[in-house]
N, C-alpha and C positions, 0 to 999 in steps of 0.2 A: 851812516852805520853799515857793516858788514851785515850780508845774509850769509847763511849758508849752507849746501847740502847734506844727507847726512854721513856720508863718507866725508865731506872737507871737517866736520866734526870731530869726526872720528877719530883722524890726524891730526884735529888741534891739539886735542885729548891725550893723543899717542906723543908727541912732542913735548906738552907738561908733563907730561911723568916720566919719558926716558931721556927727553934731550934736557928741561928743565932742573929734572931732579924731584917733581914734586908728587908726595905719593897719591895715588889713586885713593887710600882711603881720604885722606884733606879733601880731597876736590868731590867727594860724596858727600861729607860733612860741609863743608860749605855751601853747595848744594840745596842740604836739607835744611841746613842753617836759615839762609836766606828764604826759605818757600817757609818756612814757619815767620819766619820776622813779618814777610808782607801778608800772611793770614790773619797774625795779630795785627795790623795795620786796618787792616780791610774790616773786620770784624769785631767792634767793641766790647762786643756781648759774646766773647768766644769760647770763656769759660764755664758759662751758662748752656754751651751747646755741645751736644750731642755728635761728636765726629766717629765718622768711620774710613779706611784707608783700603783701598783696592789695590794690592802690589803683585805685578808680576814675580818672576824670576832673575831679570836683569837687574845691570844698574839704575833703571827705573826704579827698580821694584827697591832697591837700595836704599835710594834716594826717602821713597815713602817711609820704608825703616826707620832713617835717623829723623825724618819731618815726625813720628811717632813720638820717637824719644824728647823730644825737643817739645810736644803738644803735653807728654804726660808729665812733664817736670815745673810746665806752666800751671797744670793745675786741670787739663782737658781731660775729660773721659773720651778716650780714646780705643779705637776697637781696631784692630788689622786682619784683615782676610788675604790672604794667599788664594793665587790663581795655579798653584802648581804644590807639589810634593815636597815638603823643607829639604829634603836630603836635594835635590836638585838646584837646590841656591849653592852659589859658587863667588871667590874671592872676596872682595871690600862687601856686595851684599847680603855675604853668610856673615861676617863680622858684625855686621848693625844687627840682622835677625840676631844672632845668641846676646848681643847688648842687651834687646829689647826683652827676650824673652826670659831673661837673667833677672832683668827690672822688674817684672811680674805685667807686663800689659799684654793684654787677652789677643790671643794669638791663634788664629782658625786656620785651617786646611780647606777651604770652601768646596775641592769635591767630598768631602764628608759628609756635606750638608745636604738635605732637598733646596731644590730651585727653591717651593713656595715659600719655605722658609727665611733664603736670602733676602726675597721680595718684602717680606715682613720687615726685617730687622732694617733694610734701604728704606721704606715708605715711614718707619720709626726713626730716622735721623736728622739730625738736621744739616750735616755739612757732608759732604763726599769728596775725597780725595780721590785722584786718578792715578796711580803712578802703576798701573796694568804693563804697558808697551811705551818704549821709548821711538826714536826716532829710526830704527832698522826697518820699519815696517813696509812692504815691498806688494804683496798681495793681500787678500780678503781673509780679514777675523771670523776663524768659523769656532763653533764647539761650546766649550763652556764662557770662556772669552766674549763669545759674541751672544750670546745670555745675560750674561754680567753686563753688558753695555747695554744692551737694550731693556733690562731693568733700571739703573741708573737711570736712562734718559725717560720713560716712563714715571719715573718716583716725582719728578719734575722739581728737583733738589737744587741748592745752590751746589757748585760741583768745582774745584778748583784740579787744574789738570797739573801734571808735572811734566815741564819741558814742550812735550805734544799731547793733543787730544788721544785718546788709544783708540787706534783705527783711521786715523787718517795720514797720509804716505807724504810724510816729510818733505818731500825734495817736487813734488806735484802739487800738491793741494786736494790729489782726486780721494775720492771715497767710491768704495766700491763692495762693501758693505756693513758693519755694525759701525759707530762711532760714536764718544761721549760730545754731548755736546755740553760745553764747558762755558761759567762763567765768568770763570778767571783762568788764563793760560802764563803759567812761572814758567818762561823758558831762559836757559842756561848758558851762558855764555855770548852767543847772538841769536839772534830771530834763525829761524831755519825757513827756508823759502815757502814751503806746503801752507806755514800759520799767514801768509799774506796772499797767497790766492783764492779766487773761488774756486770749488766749495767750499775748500776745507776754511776757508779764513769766516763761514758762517758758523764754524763751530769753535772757535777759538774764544768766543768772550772777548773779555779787556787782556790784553796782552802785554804783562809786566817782565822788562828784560833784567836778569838778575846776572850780575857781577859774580863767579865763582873763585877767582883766585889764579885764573890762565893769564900769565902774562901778555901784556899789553900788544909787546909787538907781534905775536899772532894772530891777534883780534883784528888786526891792521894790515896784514899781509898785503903786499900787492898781487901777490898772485888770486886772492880770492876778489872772484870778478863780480857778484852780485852785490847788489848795494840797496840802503832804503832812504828815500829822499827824506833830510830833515830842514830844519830852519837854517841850521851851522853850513849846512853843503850850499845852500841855495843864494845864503847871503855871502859866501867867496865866490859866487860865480858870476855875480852881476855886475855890468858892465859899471867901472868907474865914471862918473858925472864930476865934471870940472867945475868949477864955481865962474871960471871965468868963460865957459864956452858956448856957443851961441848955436841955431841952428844947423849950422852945418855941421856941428864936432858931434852932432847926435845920428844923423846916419839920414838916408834918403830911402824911402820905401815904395813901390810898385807894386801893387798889389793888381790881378786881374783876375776882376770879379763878378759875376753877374750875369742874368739875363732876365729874359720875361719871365716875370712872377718870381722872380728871384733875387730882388735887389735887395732883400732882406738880407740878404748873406754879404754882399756886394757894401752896406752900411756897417754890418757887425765887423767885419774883419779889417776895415779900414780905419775903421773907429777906434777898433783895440788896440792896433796898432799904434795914434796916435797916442792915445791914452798910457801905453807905456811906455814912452819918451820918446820916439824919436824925434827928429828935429821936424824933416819933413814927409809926408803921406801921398802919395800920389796913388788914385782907382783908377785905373784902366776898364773902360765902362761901354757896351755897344750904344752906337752914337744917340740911338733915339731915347733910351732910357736916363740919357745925362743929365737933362734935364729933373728928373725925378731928382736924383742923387744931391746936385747942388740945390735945391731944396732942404732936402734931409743931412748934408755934411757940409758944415761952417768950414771947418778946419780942415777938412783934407781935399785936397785938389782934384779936380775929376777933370779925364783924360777923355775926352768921345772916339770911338776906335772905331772902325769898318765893322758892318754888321753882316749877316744873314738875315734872309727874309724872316726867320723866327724870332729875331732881334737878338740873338747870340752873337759871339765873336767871332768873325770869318776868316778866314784864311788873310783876306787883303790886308787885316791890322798886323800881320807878321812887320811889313815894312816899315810901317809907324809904330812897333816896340822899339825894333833893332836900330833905329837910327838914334834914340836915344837910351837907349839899355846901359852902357858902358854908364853912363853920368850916375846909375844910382848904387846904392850901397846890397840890397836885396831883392829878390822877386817873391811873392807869395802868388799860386796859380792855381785853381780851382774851385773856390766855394763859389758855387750857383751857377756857375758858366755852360751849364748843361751837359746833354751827351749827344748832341747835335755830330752829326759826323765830321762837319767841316773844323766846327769849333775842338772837337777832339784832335782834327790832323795839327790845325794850332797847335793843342797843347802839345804835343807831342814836339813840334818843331823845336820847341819854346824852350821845352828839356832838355832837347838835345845837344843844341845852339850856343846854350847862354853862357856866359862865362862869369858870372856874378853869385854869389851864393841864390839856392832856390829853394823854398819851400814850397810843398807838393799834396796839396788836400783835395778831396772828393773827388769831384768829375775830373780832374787834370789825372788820378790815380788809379780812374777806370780808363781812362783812355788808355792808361800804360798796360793795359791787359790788350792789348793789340801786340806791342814789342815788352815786354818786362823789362828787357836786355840793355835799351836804352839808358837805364841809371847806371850801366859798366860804361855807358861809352860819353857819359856826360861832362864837362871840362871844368866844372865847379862841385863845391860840397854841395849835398843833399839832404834837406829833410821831408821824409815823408811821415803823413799825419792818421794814415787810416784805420779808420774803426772795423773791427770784427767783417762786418761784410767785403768792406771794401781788400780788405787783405788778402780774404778766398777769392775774390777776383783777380787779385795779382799773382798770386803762387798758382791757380787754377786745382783749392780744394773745396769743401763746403764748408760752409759757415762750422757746424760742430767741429769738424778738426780741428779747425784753427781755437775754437773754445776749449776743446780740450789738451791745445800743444800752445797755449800762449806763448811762455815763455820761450821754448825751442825755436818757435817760429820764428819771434821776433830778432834773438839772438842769429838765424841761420839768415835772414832776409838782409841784413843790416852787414854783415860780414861777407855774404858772396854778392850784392851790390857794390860794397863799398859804400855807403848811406848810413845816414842818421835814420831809424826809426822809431817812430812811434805811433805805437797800437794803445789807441785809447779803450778806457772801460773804467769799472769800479777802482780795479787796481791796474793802470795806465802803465803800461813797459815803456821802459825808454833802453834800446842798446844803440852802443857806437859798432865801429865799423873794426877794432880791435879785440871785439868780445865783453867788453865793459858794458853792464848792464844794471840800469838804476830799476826802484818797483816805488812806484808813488800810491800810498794807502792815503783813498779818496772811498768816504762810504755817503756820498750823499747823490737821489735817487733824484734830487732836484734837478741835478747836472743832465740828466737824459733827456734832453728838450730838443727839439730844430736849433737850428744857430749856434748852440753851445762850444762847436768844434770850429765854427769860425773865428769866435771871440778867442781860444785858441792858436790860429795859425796866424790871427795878425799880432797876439804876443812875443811869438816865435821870433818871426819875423823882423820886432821891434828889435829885442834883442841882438839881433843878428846886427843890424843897423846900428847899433851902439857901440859895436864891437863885440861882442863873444862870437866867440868858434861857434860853430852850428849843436856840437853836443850841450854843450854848456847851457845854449841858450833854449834847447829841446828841454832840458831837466828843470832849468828854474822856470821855462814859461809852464810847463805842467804844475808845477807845484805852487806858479802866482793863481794860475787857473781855475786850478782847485781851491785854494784859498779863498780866493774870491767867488765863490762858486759855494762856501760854507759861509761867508760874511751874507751874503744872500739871503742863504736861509734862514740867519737868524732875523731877519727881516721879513722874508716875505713866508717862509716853510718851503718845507720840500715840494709839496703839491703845486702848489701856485707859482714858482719858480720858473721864469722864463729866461731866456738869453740874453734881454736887455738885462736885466737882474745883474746877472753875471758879471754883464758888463762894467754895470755905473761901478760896480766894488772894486774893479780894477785898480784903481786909483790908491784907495784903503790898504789891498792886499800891500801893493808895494810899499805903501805909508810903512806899514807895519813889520816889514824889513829892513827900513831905513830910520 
């Protein structure tokens, strides 16, 4: 599914109604239509309750209008307050207002009012509607506005928003100050990007996308580059399995991983990887610890490599990748392998060198904080897998920026590399290397564990080895990841949720796609 900013909106909007033909009131009305249907949907006992409607002056405020009309003909007592002066409503939601107040439902001017008194009549209701500010919203809600929200979210009300929260910036996610925080978000046409980041996606509620009546192939556009990972994307992207194919037809995997006190990582990634198909798994492993490993992995092949005295991987294992490097189908290169200096000149060589697709996690993507430049000069696809920290290592910003420029970041890293990225978190970015940008909504706190990001990049990986492109196989290994990562919890909870967890579900996640 499309996301999208609130100017690609805007256009979608401005194209149904002067290139479509279809009038701006319809597309208010259907609107309010639909945000009343799923009210009565949500709410059994709706006629029974007490609603009140916060409307700005825009087409938000519009919107509340006809959800008005639409509550009072069900049978709702219904109240609407104005955040602004009636003469100041303009086109399709001065239409709905004179509907409404034609109809006879109670119809306030809210600077008429004292504060204490609003506070009254919010803390007496039972339902709240938001239709305050739509999705134009750019800087901080100050004045009466930011009053009204901060009663609201005070009254401690069920609160259903329209479109966006009022007060949180569409196209970011940031809050920067009053916001409703909502526990159902009806937004309009598609997700707008702000309701699936943090912060703003802690105030969205359950978030129900509502069909308005915008033709299809708008919604669709190739030009609109953001996306939100579903089941339907993820199950076209996986690599076709033959009934008649054996080992080989499923891909050969390299993974180099590991050091002292590290082999956890070195078992997670190599495991996942087998775990989701490939044929065969090969850990590139420093030589003393192999033993460990063929211990701990039946199934996947451990490789003993030149070590350092720390028992990390030394420079000398370059010659024993390269001699058989060509024979495999992927490399996955950094969980565990330290930040040993020697072992970093490795990785680095290893990046630069290969000519095989590569995936690129933890210590192999601080090393790159020596050269960055090395992913322009590399002779294969790339994926890299870094989480928040590891990424301010790469661009050389602090941790905060990059929290609060996720998405730019990711999108600007991936395009002047040339790379697949991905920046893990709550909600995981994935951009390609053309501007194409997926947002995988993962809300589980289980997932933030050690190892989680290795189980991860040996998904990746597999993928990769099966055949998908390296984007293809970033998007759906995020989204088995995550899945599996939620089949977890419902087994073990979020608290107690460890990375083996993760793992065993792997298996399930893909079941469940196929």
């Amino acid at each position: 599914m499309k996301v999208v900013t609130s100017q690609e909106i805007k256009e979608i909007d401005r194209k149904a109604i002067d290139e479509y033909g279809i009038p701006g009131l319809i597309l208010m009305e259907n609107a309010g239509l639909s945000i009343f249907q799923n009210i009565k949907n949500i709410y059994s006992d709706l006629k029974s309750r007490k609603v009140i409607i916060f409307s700005g002056s825009g087409n938000n405020g519009g919107d509340g209008f006809v959800v008005a009309r639409h509550l009072y003909n069900y049978g709702v007592k219904v109240r609407v307050f104005v955040l602004s002066s009636l003469d100041k409503i303009k086109g399709e939601a001065k239409i709905n207002l004179e509907i409404i107040s034609k109809i006879g439902i109670e119809l306030i001017e809210i600077e008429s009012m004292k504060i204490e008194e609003v506070r009254r009549i919010i803390l007496d209701t039972d339902l709240i509607i938001d239709a305050i500010l739509g999705t134009g919203l750019q800087g901080k809600v100050t004045g009466l506005k930011a009053k009204i929200i901060d009663l609201i979210n005070y009254a401690n009300k069920d609160v259903i928003a329209v479109d966006v929260p009022s007060g949180l910036n569409s196209d970011t996610g940031k809050i920067v100050g009053s916001c409703v925080k909502a526990t159902y978000t009806i937004t309009l046409g598609l997700p707008k990007i702000g309701l699936l980041l943090y912060p703003g996606a802690d105030y969205t509620g359950k978030i129900i996308v509502e069909d308005i009546g915008i033709p299809k192939n708008l919604l669709e556009c190739k030009k609109l580059k953001f996306n939100m990972i579903n089941k339907e994307i993820v199950k076209s992207l996986l690599p076709t399995r033959l009934s008649y194919g054996h080992k080989g037809s499923f891909g050969k995997v390299l993974i180099l991983a590991g050091s002292r006190g590290m082999t956890g990582a070195a078992y997670l990634t190599s495991e996942a990887a087998i775990r989701s198909g490939a044929g065969l798994v090969f850990l590139g492993i420093p030589k003393t610890l192999n033993s460990i490993m063929e211990v701990k992995l039946t199934e996947v092949i451990t490789f003993p490599l030149a070590e350092t005295k720390n028992q990390s991987l030394s420079d000398e294992a370059e010659i024993e990748i390269f001699k058989f490097l060509d024979d495999f189908s992927v490399i996955g290169i950094g969980p565990g392998i330290s930040r040993q200096l020697e072992t970093q000149r490795l990785a680095r060589k290893i990046i630069e060198k290969t000519t095989i697709p590569i995936v690129i996690d933890a210590d192999a993507i601080y090393a790159l904080k020596e050269d960055p430049a090395l992913l322009k000069k590399t002779k294969s696809p790339v994926v890299i897998t870094p989480h928040p920290g590891e990424m301010a290592y790469l661009i050389n910003k602090d941790v905060k920026y990059v929290l609060d420029n996720q998405l730019e970041i990711t999108r600007e890293v991936a395009q002047d590399f040339g790379v697949v990225v991905v920046l893990k978190g709550a909600r995981t970015i994935i951009a390609g290397d053309k501007g194409e940008v997926y947002i995988n909504i993962g809300d589980n706190s289980g997932m933030a564990t050690g190892g989680s990001g290795d189980v991860l990049t040996g998904i990746i990986c597999s993928l990769i080895a099966q055949g998908a492109d390296n984007f293809s196989a970033a998007i759906a290994g995020v989204y088995i990841h995550s899945l599996a990562g939620d089949l977890a919890r419902n087994i073990k909870g979020e608290r107690g949720m460890i990375a083996g967890d993760i793992l065993s579900q792997v298996p399930q996640a893909f079941l469940s796609l196929e």
